[in-house]
ROKOL-789050 format. One record per residue (C-alpha): z, y, x. Coordinates in pm, whole numbers, plus 50000, padded with zeros to 5 digits. Layout:
ATOM     c3     c2     c1
ATOM      Z      Y      X
...
***
This chain:
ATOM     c3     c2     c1
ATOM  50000  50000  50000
ATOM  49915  50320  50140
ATOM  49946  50687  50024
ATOM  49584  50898  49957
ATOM  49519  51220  49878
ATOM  49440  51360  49530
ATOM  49070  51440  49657
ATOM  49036  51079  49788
ATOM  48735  50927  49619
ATOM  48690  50558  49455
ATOM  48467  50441  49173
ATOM  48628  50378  48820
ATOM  48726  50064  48697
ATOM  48405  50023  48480
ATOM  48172  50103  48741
ATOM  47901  49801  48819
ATOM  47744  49744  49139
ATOM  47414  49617  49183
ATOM  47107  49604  49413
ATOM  46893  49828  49349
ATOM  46466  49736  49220
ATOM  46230  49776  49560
ATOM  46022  50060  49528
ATOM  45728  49949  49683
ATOM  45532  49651  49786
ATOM  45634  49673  50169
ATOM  45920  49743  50357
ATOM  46250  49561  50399
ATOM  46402  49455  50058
ATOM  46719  49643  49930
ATOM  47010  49436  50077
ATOM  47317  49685  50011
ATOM  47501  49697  49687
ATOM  47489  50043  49492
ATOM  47672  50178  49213
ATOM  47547  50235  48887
ATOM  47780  50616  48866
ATOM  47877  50849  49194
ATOM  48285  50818  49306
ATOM  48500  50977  49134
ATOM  48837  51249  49297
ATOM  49158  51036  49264
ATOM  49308  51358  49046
ATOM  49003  51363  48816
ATOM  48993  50994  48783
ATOM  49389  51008  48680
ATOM  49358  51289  48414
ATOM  49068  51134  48262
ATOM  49281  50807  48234
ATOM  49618  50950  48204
ATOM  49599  50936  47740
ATOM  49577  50605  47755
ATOM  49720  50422  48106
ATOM  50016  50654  48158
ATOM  50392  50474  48140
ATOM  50755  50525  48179
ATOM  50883  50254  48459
ATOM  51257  50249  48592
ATOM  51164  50207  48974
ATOM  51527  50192  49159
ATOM  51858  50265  49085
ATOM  52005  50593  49209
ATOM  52209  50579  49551
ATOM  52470  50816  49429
ATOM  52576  50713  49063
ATOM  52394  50366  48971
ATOM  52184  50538  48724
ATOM  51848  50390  48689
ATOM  51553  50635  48790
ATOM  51243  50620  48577
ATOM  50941  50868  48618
ATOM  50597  50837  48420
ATOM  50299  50616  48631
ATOM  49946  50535  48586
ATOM  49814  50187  48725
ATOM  49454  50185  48674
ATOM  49238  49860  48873
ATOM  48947  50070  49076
ATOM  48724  49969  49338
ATOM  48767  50201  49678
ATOM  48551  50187  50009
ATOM  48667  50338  50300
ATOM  48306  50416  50438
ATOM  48077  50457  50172
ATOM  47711  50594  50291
ATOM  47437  50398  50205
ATOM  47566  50118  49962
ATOM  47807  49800  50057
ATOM  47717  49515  50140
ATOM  47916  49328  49909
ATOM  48091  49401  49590
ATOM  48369  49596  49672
ATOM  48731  49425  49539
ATOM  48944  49567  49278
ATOM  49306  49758  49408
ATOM  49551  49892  49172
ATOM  49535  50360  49162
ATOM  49898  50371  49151
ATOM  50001  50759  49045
ATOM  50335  50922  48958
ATOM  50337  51209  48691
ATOM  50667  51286  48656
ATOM  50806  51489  48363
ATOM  50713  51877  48323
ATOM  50479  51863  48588
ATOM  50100  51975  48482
ATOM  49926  51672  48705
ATOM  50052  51367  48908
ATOM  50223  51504  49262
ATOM  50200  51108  49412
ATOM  49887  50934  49495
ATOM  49854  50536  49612
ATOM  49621  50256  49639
ATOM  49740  49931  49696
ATOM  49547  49579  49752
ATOM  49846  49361  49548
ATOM  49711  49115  49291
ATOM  49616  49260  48932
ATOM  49873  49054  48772
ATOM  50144  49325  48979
ATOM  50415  49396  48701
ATOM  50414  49807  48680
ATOM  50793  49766  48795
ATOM  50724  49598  49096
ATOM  50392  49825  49189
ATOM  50558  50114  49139
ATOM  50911  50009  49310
ATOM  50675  49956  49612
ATOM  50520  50276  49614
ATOM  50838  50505  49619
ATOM  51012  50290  49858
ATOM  50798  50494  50143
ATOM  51084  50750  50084
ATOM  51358  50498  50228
ATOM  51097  50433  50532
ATOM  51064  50772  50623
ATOM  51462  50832  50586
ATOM  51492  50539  50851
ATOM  51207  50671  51096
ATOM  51406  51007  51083
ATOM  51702  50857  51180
ATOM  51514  50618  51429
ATOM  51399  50929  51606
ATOM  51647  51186  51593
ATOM  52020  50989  51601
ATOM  51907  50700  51776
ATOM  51670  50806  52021
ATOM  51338  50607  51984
ATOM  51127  50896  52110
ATOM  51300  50907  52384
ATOM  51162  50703  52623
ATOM  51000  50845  52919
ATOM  50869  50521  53073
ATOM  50533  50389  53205
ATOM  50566  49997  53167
ATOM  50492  49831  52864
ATOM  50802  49595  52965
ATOM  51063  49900  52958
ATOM  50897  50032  52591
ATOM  50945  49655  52480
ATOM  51303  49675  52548
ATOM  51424  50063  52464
ATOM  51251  49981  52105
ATOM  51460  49665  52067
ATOM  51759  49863  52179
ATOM  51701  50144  51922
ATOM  51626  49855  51627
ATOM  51929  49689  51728
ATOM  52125  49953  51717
ATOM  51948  50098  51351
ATOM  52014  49728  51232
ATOM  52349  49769  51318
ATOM  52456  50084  51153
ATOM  52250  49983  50874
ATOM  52491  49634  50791
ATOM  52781  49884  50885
ATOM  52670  50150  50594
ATOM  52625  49884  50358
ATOM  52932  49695  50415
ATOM  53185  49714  50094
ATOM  53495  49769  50274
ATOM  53361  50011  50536
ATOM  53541  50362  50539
ATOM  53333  50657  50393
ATOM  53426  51006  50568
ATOM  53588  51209  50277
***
């Protein structure tokens, strides 16, 4: 699962791919798959879809009180090609267009595509797709407490073993944290 941007183009999910009639008598036949309709922006695809696909999921519960915390998504199957010039080569496979709209805001903020199997429950997809926020929490803290850019080295053999230091040590404190009898400052 990876994060795109709202101009990000892929092809809606009704869009058919075909090779295209030869034109002539000579030349090379037409080996490379086209589509039958042009890409469409990730945001334009999503408010075009949103009446029908959009969805209240609960995605985690809150660190702070337990409280479960929903937000409105759209899952919508698409086709997306990385490089797309001149036609594919083959048909290009289905991944979920994972979006958050949350409440009060006039268009989704939150953007993914993801390559998980179309019988994903919405839960699960979109449980997946905010958990990038714990990921960067524990890069942060990789970096700045615990020192992982901090390694001034040339050998791969002394980057090897700082980076198991640091993951050790962020293992660590991460078993300490969650611990149920571990002291919380007050």
């Amino acid at each position: 699962m990876f994060s795109v941007k709202k101009k990000a183009s892929v092809f809606a999910p009704e869009t058919t791919f075909s090779l295209p009639e030869r034109a002539g008598q000579t030349g090379r036949p037409t080996t490379r798959l086209r589509p039958d309709r042009k890409g469409e922006p990730v945001q334009k695809l999503i408010e075009r879809l949103a009446g029908e696909h959009l969805q209240t999921v609960t995605f985690r519960d809150s660190p702070d009180d337990g409280e479960p915390l929903t937000s409105q998504f759209l899952f919508a199957r698409v086709k997306a090609l990385k490089r797309w010039k001149n036609g594919a080569e083959q048909e290009p496979r289905e991944e979920w267009l994972i979006a958050e709209w949350p409440d009060g805001q006039e268009q989704a903020t939150e953007y993914w595509i993801s390559n998980l199997p179309a019988d994903t429950q919405p839960e699960q997809l979109a449980r997946l797709a905010r958990m990038r926020w714990k990921i960067e929490l524990d890069y942060k803290q990789l970096k700045g407490e615990l020192g992982l850019d901090h390694y001034e080295g040339r050998s791969y053999l002394g980057w090897y073993h700082h980076t198991a230091l640091v993951t050790a040590a962020h293992g660590f404190l991460t078993l300490e944290r969650l611990h149920p009898s571990h002291q919380r400052p007050a």
